[in-house]
C-alpha positions in Angstrom: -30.9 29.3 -15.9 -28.6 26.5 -17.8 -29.6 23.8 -19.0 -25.7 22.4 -19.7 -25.8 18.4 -19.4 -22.9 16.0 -19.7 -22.4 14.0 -23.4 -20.1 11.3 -23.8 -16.6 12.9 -24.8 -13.7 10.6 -26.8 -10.5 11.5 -27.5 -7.6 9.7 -28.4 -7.2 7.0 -25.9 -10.2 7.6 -23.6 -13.8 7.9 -23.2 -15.2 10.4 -20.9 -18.8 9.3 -19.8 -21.5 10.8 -18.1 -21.3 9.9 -14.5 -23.8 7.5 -13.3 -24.4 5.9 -9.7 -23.3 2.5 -11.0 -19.7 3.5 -11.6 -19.2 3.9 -7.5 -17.7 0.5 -7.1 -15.4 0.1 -9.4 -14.5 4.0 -9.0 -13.7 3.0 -5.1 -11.1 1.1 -5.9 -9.5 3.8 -8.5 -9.5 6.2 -5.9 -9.0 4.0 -2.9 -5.2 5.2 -2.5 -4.9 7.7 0.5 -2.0 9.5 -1.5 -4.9 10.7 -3.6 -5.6 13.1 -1.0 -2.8 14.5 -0.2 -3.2 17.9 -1.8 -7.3 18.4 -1.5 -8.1 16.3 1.7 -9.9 14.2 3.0 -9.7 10.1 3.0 -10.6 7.8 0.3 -14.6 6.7 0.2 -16.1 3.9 0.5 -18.2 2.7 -2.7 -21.5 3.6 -0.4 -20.3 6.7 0.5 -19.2 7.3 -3.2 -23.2 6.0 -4.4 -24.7 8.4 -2.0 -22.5 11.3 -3.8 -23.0 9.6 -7.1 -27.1 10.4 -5.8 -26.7 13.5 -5.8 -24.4 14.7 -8.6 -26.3 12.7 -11.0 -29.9 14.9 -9.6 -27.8 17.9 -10.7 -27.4 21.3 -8.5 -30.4 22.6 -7.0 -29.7 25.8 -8.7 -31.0 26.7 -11.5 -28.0 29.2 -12.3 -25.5 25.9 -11.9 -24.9 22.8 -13.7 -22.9 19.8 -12.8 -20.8 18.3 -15.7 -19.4 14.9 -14.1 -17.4 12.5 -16.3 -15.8 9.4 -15.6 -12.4 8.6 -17.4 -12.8 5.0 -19.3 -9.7 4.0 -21.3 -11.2 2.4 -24.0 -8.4 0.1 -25.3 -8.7 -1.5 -21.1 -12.3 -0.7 -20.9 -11.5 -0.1 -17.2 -12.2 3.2 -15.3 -9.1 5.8 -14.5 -10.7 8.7 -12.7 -12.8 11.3 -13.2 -13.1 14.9 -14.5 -16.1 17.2 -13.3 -17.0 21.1 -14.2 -19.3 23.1 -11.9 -20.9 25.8 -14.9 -22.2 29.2 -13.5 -23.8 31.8 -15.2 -23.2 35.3 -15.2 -24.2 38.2 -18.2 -21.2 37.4 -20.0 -22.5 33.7 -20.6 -20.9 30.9 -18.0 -17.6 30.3 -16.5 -16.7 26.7 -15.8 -14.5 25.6 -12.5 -12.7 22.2 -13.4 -10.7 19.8 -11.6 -9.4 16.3 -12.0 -8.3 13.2 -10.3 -6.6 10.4 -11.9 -6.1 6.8 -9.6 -2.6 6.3 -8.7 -1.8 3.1 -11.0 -3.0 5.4 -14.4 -1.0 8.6 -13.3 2.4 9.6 -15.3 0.3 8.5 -18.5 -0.8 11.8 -19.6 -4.5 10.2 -18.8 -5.8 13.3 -16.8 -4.1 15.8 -19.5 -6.6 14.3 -22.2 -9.5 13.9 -20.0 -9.0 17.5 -19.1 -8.5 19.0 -22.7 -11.7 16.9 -23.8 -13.4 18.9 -21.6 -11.8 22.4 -21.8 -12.7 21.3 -25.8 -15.9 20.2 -24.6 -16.9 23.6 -22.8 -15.8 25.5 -25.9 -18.8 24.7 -27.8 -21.1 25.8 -25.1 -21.4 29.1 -23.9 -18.7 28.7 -21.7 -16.2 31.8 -21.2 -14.1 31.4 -18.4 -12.6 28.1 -17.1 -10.9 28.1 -14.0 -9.1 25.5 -11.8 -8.2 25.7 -8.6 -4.8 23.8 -7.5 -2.2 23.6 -4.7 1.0 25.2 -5.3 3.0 22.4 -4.7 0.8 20.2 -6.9 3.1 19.9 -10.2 1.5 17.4 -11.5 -2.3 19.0 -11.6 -0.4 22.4 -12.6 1.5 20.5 -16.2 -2.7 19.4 -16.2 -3.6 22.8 -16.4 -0.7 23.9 -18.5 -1.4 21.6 -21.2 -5.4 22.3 -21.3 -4.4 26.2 -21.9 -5.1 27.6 -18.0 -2.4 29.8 -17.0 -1.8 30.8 -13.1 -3.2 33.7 -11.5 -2.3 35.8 -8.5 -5.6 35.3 -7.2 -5.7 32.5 -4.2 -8.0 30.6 -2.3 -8.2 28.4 0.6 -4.4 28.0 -0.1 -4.5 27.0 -3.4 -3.7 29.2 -6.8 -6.1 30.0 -9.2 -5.7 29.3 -12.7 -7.7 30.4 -15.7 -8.5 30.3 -19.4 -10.3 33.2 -21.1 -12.1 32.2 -24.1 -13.3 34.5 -26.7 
């Protein structure tokens, strides 16, 4: 079982909060650009479909061997929301391995925005017993593979559903 729960993160420029359901409207307009999807699918949502998820990642995973980290990315000098950064934790006898990802919304990208995010929470996950952290991102995805770059992940030769793995071992 793990018991791993968001906690507000700050770094430099930004504050990542704990998502809650009240963020959906204002986060359906930072992710309302279709290029958004471009690599991972899909369409934007609409702030009631974003609630409904919002639901449901805020109840946490049924599983008691999973936890949901979900942050959204504030920039505190704007105090205006960017995007968000999430980590599914599993556990395993080692301890847990953590699979991230990011989006930033189109008018915050080239800002280096989802690179802090994402190191807060590679940081974040080092305090916990967190081992692994993994990322999963298309090949021709440069800017989400600098992301990873930056927050220590390194590519694998492992591949799924199209896209490369990349990891971080922590010891």
């Amino acid at each position: 079982m793990i018991t791993l729960k968001p906690e507000t993160i700050r770094t430099d420029r930004l504050d990542l909060l704990p998502l809650q359901v009240e963020h959906a409207d204002e986060m359906a307009a930072v992710l309302s650009d279709p290029g958004l999807h471009t690599f991972i699918g899909g369409s934007p949502d609409t702030a009631h479909d974003l609630r409904v998820r919002y639901e449901r990642l805020v109840a946490g995973s049924p599983n008691p061997g999973e936890a949901w980290c979900n942050w959204i990315i504030q920039l505190r000098d704007a105090a205006c929301l960017a995007g968000y950064v999430q980590a599914t934790v599993t556990v395993d006898d080692r301890g847990a391995t953590a699979e991230i990802a990011w989006v930033t919304g189109t008018p915050w990208q080239r800002r280096g925005i989802a690179t802090e995010a994402t190191r807060g929470v590679v940081a974040w996950l080092r305090q916990h017993p967190v081992h692994t952290v993994i990322a999963h991102i298309h090949p021709d995805h440069q800017a989400s593979a600098a992301v990873a770059t930056a927050a220590g992940l390194s590519p694998t030769s492992q591949s799924h559903d199209g896209e490369t793995r990349w990891q971080l071992t922590i010891s």
